[in-house]
N, C-alpha and C positions, 0 to 999 in steps of 0.2 A: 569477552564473549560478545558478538553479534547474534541479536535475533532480526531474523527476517519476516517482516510483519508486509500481509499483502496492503495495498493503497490504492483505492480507486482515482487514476485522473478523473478532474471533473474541468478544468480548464486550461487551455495551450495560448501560449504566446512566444513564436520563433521558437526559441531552442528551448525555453523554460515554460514551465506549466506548473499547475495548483493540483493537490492530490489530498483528498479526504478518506479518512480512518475514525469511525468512534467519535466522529463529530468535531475530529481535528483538524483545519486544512492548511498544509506548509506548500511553500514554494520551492521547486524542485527543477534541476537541471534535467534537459530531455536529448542532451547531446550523444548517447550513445544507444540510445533505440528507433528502429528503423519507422518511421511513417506512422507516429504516435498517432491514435483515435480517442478523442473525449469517451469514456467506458470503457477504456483500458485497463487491468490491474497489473500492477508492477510492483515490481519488489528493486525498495532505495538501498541509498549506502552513500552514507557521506554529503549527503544532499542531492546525487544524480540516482538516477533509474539506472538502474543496469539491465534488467528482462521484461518481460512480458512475460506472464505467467497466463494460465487456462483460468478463466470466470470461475469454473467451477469448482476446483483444486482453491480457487483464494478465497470463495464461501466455507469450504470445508475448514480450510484454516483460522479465517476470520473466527467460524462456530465453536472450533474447540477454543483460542483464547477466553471468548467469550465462557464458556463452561470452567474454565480454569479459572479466571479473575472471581465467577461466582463458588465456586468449592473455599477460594481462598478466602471469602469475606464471611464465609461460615465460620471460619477458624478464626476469625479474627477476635 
């Protein structure tokens, strides 16, 4: 199973750029989306971006993880 978790680019270099998440930041292939913008949020796979996703569709996202990871540390 893949989960698609959003990622903010925060930095571009040619074809590859840096994307942070939760205070992670990986380095990520940028070869198949069109005219990347540092405040992008993309959704990876494999180590390349494949989309561009809506800011505000990958806050929603981001918020529920978020809500989920804390329900599950209640149970823990």
């Amino acid at each position: 199973m893949c989960l698609a978790v959003p990622v903010k680019l925060v930095e571009i270099d040619g074809k590859k750029g840096k994307v942070e998440t939760g205070g992670v930041v990986a380095e990520i292939g940028l070869a198949f989306i069109d005219e990347p913008q540092v405040g992008d949020y993309l959704i990876i796979h494999a180590g390349y971006a494949l989309e561009k996703i809506d800011p505000e569709e990958a806050q929603k996202t981001l918020k529920l993880f978020e809500e989920i990871a804390a329900e599950g540390m209640k149970h823990a």
